[in-house]
C-alpha positions in Angstrom: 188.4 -91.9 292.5 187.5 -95.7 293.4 189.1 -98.2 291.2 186.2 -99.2 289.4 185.5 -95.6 288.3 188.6 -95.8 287.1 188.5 -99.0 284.8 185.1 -97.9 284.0 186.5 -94.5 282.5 188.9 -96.4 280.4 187.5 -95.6 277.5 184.8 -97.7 277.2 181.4 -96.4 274.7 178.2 -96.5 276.5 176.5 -97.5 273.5 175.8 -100.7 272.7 177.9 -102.7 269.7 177.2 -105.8 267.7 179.9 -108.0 268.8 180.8 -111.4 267.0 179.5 -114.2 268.8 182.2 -116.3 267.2 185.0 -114.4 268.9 182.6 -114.8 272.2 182.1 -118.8 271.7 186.1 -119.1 271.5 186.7 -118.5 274.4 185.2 -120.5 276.6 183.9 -123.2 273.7 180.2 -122.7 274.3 179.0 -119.7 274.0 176.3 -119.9 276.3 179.1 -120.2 279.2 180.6 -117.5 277.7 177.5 -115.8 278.4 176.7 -116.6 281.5 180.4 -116.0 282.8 179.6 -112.0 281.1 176.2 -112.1 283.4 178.3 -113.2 286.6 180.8 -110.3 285.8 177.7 -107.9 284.9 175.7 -108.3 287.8 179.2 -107.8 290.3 180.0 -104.6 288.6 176.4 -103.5 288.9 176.5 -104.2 292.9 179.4 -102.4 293.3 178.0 -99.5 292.0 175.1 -99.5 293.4 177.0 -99.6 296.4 179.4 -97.0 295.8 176.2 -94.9 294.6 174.8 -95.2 297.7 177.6 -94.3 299.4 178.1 -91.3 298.2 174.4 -90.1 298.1 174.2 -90.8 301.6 176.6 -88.2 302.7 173.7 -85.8 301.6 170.8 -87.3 303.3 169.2 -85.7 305.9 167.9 -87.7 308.5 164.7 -85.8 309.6 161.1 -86.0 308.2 160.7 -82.8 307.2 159.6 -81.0 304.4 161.0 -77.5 304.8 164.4 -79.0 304.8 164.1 -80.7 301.1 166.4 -78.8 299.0 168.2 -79.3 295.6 171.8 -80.3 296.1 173.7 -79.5 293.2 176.7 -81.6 293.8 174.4 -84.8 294.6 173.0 -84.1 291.3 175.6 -84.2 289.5 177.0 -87.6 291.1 174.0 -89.2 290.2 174.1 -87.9 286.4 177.9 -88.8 286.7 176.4 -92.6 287.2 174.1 -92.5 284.6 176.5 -91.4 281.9 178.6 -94.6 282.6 178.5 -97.6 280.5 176.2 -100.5 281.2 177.6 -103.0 283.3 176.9 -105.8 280.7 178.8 -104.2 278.1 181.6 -103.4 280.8 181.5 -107.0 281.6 181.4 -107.8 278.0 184.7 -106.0 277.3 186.4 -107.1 280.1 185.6 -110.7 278.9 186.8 -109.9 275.4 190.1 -108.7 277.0 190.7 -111.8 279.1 190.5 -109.9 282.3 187.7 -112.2 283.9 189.3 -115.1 285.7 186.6 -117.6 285.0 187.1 -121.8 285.6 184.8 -124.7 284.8 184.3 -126.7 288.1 184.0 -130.3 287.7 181.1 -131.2 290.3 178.6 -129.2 288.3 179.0 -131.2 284.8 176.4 -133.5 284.4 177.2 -137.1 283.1 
């Protein structure tokens, strides 16, 4: 099992929850950085599922254009339902934010005088 399958099966609902946007805003001070950090952090989790998706899936392709050999693969089947049971990766993001495990920094050249 890849580690993000792991941290993603840490318990985490795959229903989205009201969270309070005061607790969000404390962390970084603004809470539209604290958002955008949580959209940086979404969109990486979401690539690297994609990509481990893909992966996997391509183990069962077949490589020729024919129909006759289009079949129902049980096993791919149930790797892609596997994937769509998981959380969203903005409320993954968001909880890893909430738990302090996103290393985020405010660079100096981008603020604006």
């Amino acid at each position: 099992m890849s580690k993000l399958r792991r941290q993603i099966s840490a318990n985490i609902s795959s229903v989205a929850e009201t969270k309070d946007l005061k607790v969000i805003k404390s962390k970084t001070g603004n809470l539209y950085e604290s958002i955008a950090i949580i959209a940086k952090r979404s969109n990486q989790i979401n690539i690297s599922l994609k990509e481990e998706l893909h992966n996997k899936l391509d183990e069962f392709a077949t490589h020729t254009d024919s129909l006759e050999e289009i079949h129902e693969n049980k096993e791919q089947i149930e790797i892609s339902r596997a994937y769509e049971r998981m959380p969203n990766p903005a409320l993954l993001a968001t909880q890893e934010f909430l738990e302090d495990k996103i290393y985020h920094r405010k660079n100096d050249n981008d603020l604006f005088s």
